[in-house]
ROBA-243103 format. One record per atom (N, C-alpha, C, O): x, y, z; residue in one letter. Coordinates in steps of 0.2 Angstrom, whole numbers, padded with zeros to 4 digits, always signed. Layout:
BEGIN
XYZA...
END
This chain:
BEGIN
+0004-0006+0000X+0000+0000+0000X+0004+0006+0000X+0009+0007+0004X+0002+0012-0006X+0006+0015-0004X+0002+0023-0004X+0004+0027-0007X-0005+0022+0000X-0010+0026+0004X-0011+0023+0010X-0012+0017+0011X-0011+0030+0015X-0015+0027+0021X-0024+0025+0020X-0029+0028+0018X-0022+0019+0023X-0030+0016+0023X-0036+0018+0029X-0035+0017+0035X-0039+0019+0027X-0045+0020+0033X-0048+0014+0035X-0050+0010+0031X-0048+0014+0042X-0050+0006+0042X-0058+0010+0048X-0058+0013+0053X-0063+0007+0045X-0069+0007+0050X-0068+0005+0056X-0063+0002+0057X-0071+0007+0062X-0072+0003+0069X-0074-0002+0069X-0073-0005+0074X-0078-0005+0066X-0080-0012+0066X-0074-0017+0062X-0074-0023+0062X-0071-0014+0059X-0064-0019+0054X-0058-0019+0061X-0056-0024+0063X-0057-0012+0063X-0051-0013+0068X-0053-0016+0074X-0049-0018+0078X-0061-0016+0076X-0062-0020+0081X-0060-0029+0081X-0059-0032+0086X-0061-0031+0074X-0059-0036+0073X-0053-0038+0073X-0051-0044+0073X-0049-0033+0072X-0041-0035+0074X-0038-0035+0078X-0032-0037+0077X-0041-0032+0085X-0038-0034+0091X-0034-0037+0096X-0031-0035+0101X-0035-0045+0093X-0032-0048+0096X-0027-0052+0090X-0023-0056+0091X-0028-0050+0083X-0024-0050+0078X-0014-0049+0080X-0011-0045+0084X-0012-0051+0077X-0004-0048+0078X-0003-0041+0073X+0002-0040+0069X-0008-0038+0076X-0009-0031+0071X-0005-0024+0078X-0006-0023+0084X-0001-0021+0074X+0003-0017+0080X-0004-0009+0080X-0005-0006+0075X-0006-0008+0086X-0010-0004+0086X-0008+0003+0090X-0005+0001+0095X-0008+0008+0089X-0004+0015+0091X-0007+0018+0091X-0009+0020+0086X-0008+0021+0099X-0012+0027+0100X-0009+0034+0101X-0005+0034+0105X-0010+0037+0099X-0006+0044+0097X-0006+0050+0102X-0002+0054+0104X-0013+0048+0104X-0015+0055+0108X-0010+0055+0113X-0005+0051+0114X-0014+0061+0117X-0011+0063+0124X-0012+0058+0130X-0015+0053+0129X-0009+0059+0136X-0012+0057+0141X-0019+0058+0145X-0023+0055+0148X-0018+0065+0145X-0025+0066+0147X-0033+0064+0141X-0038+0065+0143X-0032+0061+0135X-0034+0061+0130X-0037+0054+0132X-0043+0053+0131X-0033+0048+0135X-0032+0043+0135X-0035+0041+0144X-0037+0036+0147X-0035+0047+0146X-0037+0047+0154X-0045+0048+0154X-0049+0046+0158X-0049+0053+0147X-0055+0054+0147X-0057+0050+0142X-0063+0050+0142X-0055+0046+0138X-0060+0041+0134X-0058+0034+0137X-0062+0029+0137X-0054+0033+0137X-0050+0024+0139X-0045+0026+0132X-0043+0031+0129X-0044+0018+0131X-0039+0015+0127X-0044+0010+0122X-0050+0009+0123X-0038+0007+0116X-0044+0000+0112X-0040-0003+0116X-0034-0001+0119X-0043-0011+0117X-0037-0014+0120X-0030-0017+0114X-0030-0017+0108X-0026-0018+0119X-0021-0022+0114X-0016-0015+0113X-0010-0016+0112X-0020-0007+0111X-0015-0003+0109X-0010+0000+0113X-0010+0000+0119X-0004+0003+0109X+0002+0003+0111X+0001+0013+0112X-0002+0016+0107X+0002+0016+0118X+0002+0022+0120X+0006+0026+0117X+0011+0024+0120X+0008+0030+0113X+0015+0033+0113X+0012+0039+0108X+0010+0039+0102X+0013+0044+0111X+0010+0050+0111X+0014+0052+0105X+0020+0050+0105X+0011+0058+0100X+0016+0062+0096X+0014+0068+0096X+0019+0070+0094X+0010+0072+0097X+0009+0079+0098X+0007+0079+0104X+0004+0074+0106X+0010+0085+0109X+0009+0087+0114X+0002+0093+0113X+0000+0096+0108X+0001+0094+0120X-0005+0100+0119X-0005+0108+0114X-0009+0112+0113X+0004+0107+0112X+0004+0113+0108X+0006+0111+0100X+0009+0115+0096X+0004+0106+0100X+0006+0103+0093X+0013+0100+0093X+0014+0095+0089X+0018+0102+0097X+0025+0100+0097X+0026+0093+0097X+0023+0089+0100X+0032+0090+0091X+0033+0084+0094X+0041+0081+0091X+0044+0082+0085X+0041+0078+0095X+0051+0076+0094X+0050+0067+0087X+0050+0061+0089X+0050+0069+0081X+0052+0066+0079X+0056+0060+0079X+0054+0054+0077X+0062+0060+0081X+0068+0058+0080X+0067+0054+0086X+0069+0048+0085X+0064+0056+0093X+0062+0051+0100X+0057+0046+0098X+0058+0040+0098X+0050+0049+0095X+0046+0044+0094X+0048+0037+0089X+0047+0031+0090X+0052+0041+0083X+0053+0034+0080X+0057+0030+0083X+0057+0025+0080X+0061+0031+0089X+0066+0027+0092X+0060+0021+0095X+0059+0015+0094X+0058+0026+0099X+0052+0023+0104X+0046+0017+0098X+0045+0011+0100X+0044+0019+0090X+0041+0016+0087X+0046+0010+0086X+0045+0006+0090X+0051+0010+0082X+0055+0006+0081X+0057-0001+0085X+0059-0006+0082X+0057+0001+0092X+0055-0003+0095X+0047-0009+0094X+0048-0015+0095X+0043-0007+0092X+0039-0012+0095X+0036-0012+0088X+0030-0015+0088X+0037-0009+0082X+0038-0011+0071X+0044-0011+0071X+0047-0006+0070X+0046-0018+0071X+0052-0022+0070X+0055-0023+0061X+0060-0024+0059X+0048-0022+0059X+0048-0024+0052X+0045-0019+0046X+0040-0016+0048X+0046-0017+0041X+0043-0011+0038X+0037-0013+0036X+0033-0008+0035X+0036-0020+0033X+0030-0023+0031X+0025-0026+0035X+0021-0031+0034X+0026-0023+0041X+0021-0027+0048X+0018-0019+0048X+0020-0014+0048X+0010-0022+0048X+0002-0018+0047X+0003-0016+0052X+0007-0019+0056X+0001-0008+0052X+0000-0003+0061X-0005+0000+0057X-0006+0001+0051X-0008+0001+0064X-0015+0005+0065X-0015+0011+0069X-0014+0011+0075X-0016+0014+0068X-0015+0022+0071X-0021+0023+0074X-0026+0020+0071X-0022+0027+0080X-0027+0030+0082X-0025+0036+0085X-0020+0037+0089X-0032+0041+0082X-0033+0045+0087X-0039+0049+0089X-0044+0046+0089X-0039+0055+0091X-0046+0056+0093X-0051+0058+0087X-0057+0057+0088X-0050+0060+0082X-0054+0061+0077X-0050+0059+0067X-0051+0061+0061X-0043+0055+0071X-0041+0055+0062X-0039+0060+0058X-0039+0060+0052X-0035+0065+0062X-0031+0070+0058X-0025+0071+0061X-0020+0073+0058X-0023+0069+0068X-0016+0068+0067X-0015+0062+0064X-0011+0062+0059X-0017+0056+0065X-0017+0049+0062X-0016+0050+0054X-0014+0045+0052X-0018+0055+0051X-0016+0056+0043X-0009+0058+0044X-0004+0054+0044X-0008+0064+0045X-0002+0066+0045X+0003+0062+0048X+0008+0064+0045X+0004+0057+0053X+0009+0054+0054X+0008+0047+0052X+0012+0044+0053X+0002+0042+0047X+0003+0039+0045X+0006+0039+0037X+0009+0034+0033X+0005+0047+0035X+0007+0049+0029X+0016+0047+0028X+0019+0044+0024X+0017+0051+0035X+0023+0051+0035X+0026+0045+0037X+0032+0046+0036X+0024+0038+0039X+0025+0032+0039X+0028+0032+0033X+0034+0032+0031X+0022+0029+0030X+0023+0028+0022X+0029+0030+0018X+0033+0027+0014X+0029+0035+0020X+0037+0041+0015X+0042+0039+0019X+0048+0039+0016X+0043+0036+0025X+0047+0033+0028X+0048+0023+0027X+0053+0020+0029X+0043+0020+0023X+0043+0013+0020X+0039+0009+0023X+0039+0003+0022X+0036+0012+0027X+0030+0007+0033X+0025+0008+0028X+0021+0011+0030X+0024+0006+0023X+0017+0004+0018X+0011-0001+0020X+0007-0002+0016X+0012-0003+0025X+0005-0007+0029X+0004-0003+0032X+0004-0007+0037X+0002+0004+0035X+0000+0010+0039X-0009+0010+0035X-0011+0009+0030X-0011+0010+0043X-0018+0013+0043X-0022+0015+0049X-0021+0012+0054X-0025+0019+0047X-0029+0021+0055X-0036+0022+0055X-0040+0024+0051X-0037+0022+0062X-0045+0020+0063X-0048+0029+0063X-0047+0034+0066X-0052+0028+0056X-0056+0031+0053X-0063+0035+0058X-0067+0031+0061X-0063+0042+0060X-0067+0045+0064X-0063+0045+0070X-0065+0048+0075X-0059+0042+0070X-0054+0042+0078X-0059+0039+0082X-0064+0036+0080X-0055+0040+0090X-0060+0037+0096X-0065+0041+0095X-0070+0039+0098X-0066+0046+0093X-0074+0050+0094X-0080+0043+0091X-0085+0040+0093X-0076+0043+0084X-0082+0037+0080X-0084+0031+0085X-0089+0030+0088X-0076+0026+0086X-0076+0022+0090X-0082+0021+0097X-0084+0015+0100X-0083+0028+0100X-0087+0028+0106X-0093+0031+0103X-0098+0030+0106X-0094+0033+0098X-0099+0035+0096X-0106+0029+0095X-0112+0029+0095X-0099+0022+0093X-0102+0016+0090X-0103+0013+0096X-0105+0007+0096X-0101+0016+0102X-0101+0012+0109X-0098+0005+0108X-0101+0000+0109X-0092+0004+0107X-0086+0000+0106X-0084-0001+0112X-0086+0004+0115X-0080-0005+0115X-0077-0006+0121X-0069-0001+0122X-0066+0001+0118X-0068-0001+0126X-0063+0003+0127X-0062+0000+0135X-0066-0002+0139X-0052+0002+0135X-0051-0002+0142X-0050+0007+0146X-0048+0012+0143X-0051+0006+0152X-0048+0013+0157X-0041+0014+0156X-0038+0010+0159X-0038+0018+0154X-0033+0021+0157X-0028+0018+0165X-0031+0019+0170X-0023+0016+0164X-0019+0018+0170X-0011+0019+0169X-0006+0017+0165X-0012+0025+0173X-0005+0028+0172X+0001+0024+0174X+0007+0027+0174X
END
């Protein structure tokens, strides 16, 4: 693939327990008022003023996308950070990038399960 894919909430609810690498983008406080999907990996990339240290997170990604061609799934609250940094996956060689489509707003809006947060 070499477009980020939208993946519905009922397609990534199905891959939860998939060996699908899933990544949540938001904040902490983001993930303190909605929950989490289960299974996903936390790792924040814009801070509340938009700020974010590229060069750190990918260290932090690289760790747990070992391979260029293992599927990730990005999430976040409404699917516009999740373009832009799936975008820039792809420009990077990650061509199985995709993310969940309406973010967690849709997710909860579909009343999907979601696990609490703990810090």
């Amino acid at each position: 693939m070499d477009n980020l894919v939208d993946l519905q909430p009922k397609t990534v609810e199905k891959m939860i327990n998939d060996k699908v690498v899933m990544i949540d983008v938001r904040r902490k406080d983001e993930w303190e008022r909605t929950g989490t999907i289960k299974n996903a990996y936390k790792m924040t990339f814009f801070d509340e003023y938009g700020n974010h240290d590229v060069k750190s997170w990918m260290k932090e990604f690289e760790k747990i996308v070992t391979q260029k061609d293992q599927t990730i799934v990005l999430i976040c609250a409404h699917a516009n950070r999740t373009r832009t940094i799936g975008n820039f996956l792809i420009d990077q060689g990650y061509k199985n990038t995709a993310h969940l489509f309406g973010g967690m707003a849709l997710w909860q809006q579909e009343l999907r399960e979601t696990i609490k947060h703990i810090a």
